[in-house]
MARSE-234080 format. One record per atom (N, C-alpha, C): residue in three letters; x, y, z. Coordinates in pm, whole numbers, plus 50000, padded with zeros to 5 digits. Atoms other than C-alpha are relative to their C-alpha. Layout:
N
AlaXYZ;...
***
This chain:
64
Unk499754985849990;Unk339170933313212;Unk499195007349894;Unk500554992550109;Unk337180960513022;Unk499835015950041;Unk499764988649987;Unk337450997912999;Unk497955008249984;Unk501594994150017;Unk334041018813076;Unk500105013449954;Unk499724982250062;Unk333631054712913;Unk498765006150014;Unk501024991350005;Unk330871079012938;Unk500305010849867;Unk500164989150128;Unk329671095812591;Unk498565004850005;Unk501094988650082;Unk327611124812469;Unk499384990049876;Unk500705003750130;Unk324641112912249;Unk499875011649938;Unk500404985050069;Unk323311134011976;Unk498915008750100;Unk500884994149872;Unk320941142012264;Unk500075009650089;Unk499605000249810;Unk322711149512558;Unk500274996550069;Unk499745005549940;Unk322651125012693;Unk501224990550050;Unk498915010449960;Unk325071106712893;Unk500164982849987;Unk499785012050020;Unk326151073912807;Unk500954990350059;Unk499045006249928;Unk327921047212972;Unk500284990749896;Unk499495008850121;Unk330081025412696;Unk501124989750066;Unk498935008749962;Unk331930991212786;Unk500954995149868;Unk499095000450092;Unk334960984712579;Unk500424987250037;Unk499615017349964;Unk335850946012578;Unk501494996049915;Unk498695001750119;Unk339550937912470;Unk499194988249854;Unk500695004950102;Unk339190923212130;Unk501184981050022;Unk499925010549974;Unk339790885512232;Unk500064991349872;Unk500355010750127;Unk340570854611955;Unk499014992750051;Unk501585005250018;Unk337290835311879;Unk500214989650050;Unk499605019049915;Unk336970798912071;Unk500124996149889;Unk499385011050098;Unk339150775711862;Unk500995007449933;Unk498984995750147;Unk341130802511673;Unk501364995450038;Unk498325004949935;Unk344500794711857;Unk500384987649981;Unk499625013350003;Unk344050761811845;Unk499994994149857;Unk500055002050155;Unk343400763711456;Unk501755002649978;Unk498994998350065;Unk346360781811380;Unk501154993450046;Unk498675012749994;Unk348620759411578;Unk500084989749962;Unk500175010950067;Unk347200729111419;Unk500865002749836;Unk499064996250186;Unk348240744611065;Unk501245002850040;Unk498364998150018;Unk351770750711211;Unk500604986450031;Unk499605011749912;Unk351980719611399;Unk500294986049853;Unk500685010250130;Unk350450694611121;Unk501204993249908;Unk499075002650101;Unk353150697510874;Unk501364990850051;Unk498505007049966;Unk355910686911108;Unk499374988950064;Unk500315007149928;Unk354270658611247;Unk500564984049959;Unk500635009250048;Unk354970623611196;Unk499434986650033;Unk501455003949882;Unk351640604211254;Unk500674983449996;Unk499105015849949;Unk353890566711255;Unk500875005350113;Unk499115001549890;Unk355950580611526;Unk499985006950151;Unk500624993549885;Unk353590598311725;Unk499544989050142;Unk500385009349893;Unk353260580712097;Unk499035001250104;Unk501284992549898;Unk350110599312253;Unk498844990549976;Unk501095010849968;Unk347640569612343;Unk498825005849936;Unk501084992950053;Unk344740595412227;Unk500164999449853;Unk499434999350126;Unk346170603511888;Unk500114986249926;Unk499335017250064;Unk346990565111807;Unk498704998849972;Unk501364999450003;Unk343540560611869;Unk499395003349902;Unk500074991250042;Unk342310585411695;Unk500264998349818;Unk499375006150124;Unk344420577911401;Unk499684989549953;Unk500285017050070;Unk343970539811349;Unk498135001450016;Unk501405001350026;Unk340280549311377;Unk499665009349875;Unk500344986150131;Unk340520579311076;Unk500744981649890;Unk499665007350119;Unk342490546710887;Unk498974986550007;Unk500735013249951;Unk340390518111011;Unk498205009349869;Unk501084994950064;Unk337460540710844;Unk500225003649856;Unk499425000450151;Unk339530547910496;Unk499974985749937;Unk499475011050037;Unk340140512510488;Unk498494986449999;Unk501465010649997;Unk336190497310540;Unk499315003949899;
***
């Protein structure tokens, strides 16, 4: 969706202006739910096949 307007330049002239809602940036949503999420998590009792993964490969790499 976006709102169109017609403005006066210093000219005269007519102008056609698109107005774009102001949208969050790719990733911001998913940032700030990570920082809410994060804290309550806990990563021994998490059961998401991805995440396990994921995990024993962030410790598998602390641990070489």
């Amino acid at each position: 969706m976006h709102i169109e307007i017609l403005v006066e330049d210093s000219s005269g002239a007519m102008l056609l202006e698109v107005l774009l809602p102001q949208w969050p940036l790719p990733g911001q949503v998913k940032h700030e739910w990570a920082k809410k999420i994060a804290p309550l998590m806990d990563m021994d009792r998490n059961v998401s096949p991805s995440f396990c993964k994921f995990r024993d490969g962030l410790r598998q790499l602390c641990t070489d």
